[in-house]
matplotlib code that plots the C-alpha trace (Angstrom):
import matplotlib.pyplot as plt

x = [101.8, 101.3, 99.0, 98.7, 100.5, 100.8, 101.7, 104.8, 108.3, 107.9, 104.8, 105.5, 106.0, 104.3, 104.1, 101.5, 99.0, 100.2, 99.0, 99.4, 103.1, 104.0, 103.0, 104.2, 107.9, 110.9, 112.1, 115.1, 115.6, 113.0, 112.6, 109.4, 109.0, 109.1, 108.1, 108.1, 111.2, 110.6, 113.9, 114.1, 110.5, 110.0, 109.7, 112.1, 113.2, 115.5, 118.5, 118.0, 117.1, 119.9, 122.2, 120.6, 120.7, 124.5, 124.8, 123.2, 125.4, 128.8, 127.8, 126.6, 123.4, 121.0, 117.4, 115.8]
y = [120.1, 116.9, 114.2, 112.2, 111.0, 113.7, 114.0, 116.3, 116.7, 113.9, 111.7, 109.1, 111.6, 111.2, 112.7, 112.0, 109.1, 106.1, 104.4, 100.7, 101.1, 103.1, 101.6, 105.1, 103.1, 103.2, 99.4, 100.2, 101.9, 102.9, 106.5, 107.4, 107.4, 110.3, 108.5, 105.1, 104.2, 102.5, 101.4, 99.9, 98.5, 100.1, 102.9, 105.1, 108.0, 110.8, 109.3, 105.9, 106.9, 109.2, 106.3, 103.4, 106.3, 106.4, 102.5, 102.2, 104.9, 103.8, 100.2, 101.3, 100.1, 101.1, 101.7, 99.0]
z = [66.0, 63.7, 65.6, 62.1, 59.0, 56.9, 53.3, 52.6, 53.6, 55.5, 54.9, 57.7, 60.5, 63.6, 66.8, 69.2, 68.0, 67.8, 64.7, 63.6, 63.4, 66.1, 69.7, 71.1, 72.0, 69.8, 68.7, 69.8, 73.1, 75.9, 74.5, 73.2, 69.4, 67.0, 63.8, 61.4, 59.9, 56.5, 56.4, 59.7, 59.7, 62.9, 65.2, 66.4, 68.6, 66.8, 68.7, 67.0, 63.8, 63.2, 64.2, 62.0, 59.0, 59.9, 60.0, 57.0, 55.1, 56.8, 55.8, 52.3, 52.6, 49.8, 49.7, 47.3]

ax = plt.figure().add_subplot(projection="3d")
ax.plot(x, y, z, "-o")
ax.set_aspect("equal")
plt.show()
């Protein structure tokens, strides 16, 4: 199981150690977090971060 950042698929994933950017709590909800979201700023639980990713596309949002 990932306990870091890690470079690959996904190089902001986290799991278990909170780092600078993840205080263990998603930004959103009370769940804990699963990862940083780059495009939210944040972190967020799977739940939450499937739903802004939806937001975003519904809304066409683009990535910079």
């Amino acid at each position: 199981m990932l306990t870091m950042a890690t470079a690959g698929h996904k190089p902001c994933a986290t799991t278990e150690e909170p780092s600078g950017h993840n205080d263990g709590g998603c930004g959103l909800c009370e769940a804990p977090a699963d990862g940083f979201d780059a495009a939210y700023g944040g972190a967020l639980c799977r739940d939450c971060a499937d739903r802004f990713a939806e937001l975003r596309r519904d809304t066409g949002v683009r990535d910079a």
